[in-house]
C-alpha positions in Angstrom: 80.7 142.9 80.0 77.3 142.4 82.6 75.9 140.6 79.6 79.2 138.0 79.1 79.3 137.8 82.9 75.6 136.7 83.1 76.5 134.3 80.3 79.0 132.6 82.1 77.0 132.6 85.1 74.4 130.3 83.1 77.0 128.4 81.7 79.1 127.2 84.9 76.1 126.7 86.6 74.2 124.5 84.2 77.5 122.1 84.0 77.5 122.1 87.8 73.5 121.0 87.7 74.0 118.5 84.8 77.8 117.2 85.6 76.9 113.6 85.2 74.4 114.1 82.4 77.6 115.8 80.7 79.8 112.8 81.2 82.3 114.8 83.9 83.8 111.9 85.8 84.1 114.8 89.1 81.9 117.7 90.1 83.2 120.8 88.6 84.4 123.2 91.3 85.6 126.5 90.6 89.4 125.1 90.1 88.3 123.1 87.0 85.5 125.5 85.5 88.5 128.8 85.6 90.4 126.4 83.6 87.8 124.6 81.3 85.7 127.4 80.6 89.3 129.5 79.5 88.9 129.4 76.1 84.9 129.9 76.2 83.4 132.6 74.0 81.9 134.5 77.0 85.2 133.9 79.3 86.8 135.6 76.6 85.1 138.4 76.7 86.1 139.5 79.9 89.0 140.7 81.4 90.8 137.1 83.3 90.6 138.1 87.1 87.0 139.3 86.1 86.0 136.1 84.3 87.5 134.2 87.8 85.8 136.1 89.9 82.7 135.6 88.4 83.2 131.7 88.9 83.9 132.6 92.2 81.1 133.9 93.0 78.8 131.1 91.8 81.0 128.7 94.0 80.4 130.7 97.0 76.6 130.4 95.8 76.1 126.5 95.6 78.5 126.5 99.2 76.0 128.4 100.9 73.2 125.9 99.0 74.9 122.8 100.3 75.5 124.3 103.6 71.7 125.6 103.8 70.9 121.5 103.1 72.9 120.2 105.6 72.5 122.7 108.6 68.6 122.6 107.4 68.9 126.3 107.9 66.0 126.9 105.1 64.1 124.1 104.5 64.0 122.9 101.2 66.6 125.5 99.5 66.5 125.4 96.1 70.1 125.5 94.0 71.4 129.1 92.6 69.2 130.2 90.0 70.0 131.1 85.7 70.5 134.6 85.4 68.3 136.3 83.5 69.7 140.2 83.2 72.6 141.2 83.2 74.4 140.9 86.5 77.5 142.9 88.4 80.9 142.1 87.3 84.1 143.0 90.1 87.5 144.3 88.6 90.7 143.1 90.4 93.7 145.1 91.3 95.6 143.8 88.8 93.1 145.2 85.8 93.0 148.5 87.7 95.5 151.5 87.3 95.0 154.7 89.5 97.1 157.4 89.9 97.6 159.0 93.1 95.8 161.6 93.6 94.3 161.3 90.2 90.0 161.4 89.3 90.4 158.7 86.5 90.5 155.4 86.7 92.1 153.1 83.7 90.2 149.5 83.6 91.5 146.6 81.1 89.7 144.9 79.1 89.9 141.8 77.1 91.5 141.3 73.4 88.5 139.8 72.2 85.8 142.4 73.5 88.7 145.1 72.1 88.4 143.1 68.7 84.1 143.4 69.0 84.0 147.1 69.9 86.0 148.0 66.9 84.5 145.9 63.9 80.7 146.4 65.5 80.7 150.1 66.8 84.2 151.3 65.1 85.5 152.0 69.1 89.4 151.4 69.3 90.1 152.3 72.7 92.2 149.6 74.4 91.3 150.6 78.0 87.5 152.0 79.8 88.2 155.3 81.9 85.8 156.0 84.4 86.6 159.5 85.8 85.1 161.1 89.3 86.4 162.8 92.1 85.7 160.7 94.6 88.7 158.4 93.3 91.0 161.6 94.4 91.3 160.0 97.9 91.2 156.6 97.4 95.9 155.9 96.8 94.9 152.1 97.2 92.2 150.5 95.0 91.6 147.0 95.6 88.7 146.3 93.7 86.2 147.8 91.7 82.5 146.6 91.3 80.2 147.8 88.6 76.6 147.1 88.4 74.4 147.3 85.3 73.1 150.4 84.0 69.8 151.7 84.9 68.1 154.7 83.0 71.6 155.7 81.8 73.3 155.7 85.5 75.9 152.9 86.2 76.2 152.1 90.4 80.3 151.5 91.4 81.3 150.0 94.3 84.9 150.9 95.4 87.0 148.9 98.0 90.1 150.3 98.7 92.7 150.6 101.8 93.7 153.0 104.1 95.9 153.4 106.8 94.1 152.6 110.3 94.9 154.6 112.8 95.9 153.3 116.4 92.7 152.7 119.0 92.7 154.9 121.6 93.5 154.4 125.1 90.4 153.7 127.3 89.9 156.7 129.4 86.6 156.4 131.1 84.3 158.5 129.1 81.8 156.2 127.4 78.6 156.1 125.1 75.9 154.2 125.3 73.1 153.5 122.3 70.2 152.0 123.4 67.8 150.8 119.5 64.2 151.0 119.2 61.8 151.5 116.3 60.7 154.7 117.0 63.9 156.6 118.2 66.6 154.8 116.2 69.3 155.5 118.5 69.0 156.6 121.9 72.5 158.2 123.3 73.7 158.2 126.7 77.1 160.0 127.5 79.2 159.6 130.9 80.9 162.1 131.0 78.3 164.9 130.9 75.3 163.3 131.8 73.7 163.7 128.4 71.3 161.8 126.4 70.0 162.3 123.4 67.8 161.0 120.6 69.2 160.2 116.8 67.6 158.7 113.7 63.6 159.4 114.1 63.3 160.2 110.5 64.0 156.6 109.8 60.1 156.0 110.5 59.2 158.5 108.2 61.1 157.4 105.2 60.1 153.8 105.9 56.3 154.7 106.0 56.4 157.3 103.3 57.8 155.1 100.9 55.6 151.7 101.9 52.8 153.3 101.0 53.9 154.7 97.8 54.7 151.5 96.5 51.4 150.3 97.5 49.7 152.5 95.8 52.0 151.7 92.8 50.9 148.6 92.8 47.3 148.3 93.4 47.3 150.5 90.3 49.7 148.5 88.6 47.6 144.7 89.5 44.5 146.3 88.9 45.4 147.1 85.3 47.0 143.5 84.6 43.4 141.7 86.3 41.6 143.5 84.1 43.6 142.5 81.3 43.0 138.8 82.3 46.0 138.2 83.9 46.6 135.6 86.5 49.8 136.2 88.4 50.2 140.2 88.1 54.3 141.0 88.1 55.7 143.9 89.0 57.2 146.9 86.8 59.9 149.1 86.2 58.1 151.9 88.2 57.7 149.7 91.1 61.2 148.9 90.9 62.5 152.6 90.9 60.6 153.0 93.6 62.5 149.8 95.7 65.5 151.3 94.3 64.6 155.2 95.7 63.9 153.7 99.5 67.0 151.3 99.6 69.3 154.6 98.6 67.4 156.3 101.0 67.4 154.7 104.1 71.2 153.9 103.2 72.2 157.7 102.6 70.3 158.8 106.4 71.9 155.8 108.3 75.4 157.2 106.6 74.5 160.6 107.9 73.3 159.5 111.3 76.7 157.3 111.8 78.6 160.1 110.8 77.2 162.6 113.1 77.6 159.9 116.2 81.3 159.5 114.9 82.0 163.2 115.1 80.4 163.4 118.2 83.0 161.2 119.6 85.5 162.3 118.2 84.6 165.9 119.5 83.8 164.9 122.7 87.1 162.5 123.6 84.8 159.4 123.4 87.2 156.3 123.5 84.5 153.6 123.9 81.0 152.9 122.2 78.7 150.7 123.4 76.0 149.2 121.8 72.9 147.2 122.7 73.2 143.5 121.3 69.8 142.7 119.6 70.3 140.1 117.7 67.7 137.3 117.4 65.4 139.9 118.6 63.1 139.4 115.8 63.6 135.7 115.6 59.9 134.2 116.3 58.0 137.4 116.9 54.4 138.6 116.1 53.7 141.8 117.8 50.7 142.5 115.1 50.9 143.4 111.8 52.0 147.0 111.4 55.1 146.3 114.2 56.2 143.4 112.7 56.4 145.8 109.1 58.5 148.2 111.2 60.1 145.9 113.2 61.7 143.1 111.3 62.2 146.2 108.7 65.1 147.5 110.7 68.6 147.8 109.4 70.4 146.8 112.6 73.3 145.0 110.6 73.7 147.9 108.2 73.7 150.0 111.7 76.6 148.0 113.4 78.9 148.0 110.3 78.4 151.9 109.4 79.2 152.7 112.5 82.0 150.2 113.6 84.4 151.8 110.5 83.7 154.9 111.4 84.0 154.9 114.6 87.4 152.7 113.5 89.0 155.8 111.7 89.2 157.7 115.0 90.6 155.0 116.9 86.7 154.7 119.2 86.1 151.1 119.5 82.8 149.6 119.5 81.5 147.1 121.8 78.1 145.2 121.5 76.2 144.3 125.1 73.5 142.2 125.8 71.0 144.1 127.1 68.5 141.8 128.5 66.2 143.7 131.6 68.2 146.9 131.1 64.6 148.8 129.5 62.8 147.4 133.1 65.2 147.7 135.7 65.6 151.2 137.7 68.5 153.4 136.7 68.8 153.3 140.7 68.3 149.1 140.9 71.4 147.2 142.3 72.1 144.9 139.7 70.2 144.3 135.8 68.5 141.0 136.5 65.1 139.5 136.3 64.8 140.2 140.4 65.1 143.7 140.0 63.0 144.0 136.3 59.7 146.1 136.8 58.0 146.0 133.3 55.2 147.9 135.2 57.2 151.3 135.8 56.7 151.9 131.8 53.6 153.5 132.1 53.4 154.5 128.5 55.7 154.4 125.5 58.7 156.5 125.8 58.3 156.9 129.9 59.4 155.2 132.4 58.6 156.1 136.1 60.6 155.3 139.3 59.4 156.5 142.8 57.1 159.5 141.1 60.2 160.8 138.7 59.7 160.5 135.0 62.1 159.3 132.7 62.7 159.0 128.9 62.6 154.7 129.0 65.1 154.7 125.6 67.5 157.0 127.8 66.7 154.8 130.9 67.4 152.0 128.1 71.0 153.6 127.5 71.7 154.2 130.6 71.6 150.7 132.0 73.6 149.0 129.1 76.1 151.2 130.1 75.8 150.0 134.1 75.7 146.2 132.4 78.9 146.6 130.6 80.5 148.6 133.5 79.8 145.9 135.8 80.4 142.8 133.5 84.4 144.2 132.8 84.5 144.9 136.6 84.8 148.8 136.1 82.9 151.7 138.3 82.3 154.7 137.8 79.6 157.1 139.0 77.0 158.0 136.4 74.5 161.1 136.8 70.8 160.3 135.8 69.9 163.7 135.3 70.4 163.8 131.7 67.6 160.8 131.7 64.2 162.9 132.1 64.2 165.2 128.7 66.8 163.7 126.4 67.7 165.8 123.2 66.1 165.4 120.2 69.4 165.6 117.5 67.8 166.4 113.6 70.1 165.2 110.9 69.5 166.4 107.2 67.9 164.0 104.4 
């Protein structure tokens, strides 16, 4: 079914390159290609919603192509590419059946595949199960995505819906995350005073696996230059190894979230807030190896883990812009460029006020807190004493 779905890919968007070589008196949008392409041998072989959804997603592609032209966003996009593997294909609800309760799901599939399986391989099943415990919990399945195998492993993506529960009632007690490079997550809690550190295995994973796949791949080129060789290409092994680092980095963000999330939840949190940094990276060159790390950071991924997590407990989160809250004094008047003393960071990680040392991430923390406070006209007294020796929180890889 990846196969037909690439197929179809290739087809739609050829007739959407060559509409007036073709002789189509309109430009075919996604309306007229569901219908003309219907009766299609690669249409057919794939369940309807699928085969839609598969248009649909090539429409989105050329809108975010036009719109990339016009805004000027990219300079000189080029138009979504042929597809030359197979690519993902997304079942709909209504090709999905899933007990309550149950492991197993039941997926449709299309008369004419059914027809294929059974003269070429002698298959007559008329559905695909897919059975794993994970499905157990899941009473609402909206859609199911399922990516090409690799090395005999098939990836799923699962949407489906759950009851969400009501937000809580703000009752004062706050948390503050202050991001960085080196400490991922820098917590500040009001209502003890407490600050600690999350995520500074994030580095390490990063690093570990950069230089693996260099060394991959000056193997890899070597080999092809010496073979004569112009434009080396990459290889399987340096693809696993892509592959390995994304599910990674993924799995320890996930774990990271979820411990913050439990914190909360354990501690009567009712409000997160988080340092805004986006555009941060937009225009900066801080030298080589920062840039790696820098403009490597998952922030986005960050936001959204958290946000639903935080979501099933009822904790809202709130971004902050946090300009001048890592210069300013936790004991400065206001968080503006009068008060900002990029001096008092002596070195990275301390930050020192009238002879005291502090941790500057927790300092960080600390005044997005004050920034927020004071933007929504609340007060409330906050203990710095947490600030000097923040705790360092290890979560399992």
């Amino acid at each position: 079914m990846c196969y037909a779905a690439s197929k179809l890919w290739n087809v739609c968007n050829y007739e959407r390159r060559r509409y007036k070589e073709l002789g189509l008196e309109k430009y075919p949008d996604w309306y007229y290609q569901k219908k003309a392409h219907k009766g299609d041998l690669w249409y057919r072989q794939l369940p309807s919603q699928t085969a839609q959804e598969t248009c649909k997603q090539l429409d989105k592609a050329w809108k975010s192509f036009y719109a990339l032209k016009k805004t000027g966003g990219i300079k000189d996009p080029n138009p979504p590419r042929f597809k030359q593997d197979n690519i993902p294909i997304t079942y709909m609800q209504m090709g999905i059946r899933h007990e309550k309760g149950s492991d197993q799901l039941r997926l449709s599939l299309s008369k004419d595949l059914k027809s294929y399986m059974e003269e070429t391989y002698g298959i007559h099943e008329k559905f695909l199960y897919l059975e794993n415990k994970i499905f157990r919990n899941m009473d609402h399945i909206k859609q199911l995505r399922i990516y090409p195998p690799e090395d005999g492993k098939c990836d799923l993506i699962v949407i489906y819906e759950i009851k969400e529960p009501e937000p809580l009632s703000l009752n004062g007690h706050y948390l503050s995350i202050d991001l960085g490079i080196h400490n991922l997550m820098t917590c500040y809690d009001s209502g003890n005073g407490r600050s600690f550190i999350l995520g500074r295995k994030y580095l390490s994973l990063e690093r570990y696996f950069h230089k693996e796949i260099s060394r991959v791949q000056s193997i890899w080129y070597a080999q092809q230059v010496e073979n004569g060789i112009k434009y080396p290409r990459s290889s399987k092994h340096i693809k696993r190894i892509y592959r390995k680092k994304q599910n990674a980095v993924k799995d320890y963000l996930h774990k990271v979230t979820r411990w913050l999330a439990e914190y909360c939840k354990k501690e009567r949190i009712s409000c997160v807030i988080i340092g805004d940094i986006r555009n941060i990276r937009k225009g900066k060159d801080i030298g080589h190896k920062t840039n790696q790390k820098f403009h490597g950071l998952p922030y986005n991924k960050l936001y959204i883990m958290l946000e639903y997590k935080l979501k099933l407990y009822g904790i809202s989160l709130t971004k902050q812009e946090e300009s001048y809250t890592s210069q300013c004094s936790p004991f400065s008047p206001e968080l503006s460029k009068r008060y900002a003393e990029a001096s008092n960071r002596k070195e990275r990680g301390m930050y020192i006020t009238d002879g005291v040392r502090y941790n500057a991430d927790a300092v960080g923390a600390f005044n997005i807190l004050r920034k927020y406070l004071s933007g929504s006209g609340k007060q409330k007294e906050l203990s710095v004493t947490g600030l000097k020796n923040p705790e360092i929180i290890k979560v399992a890889v």
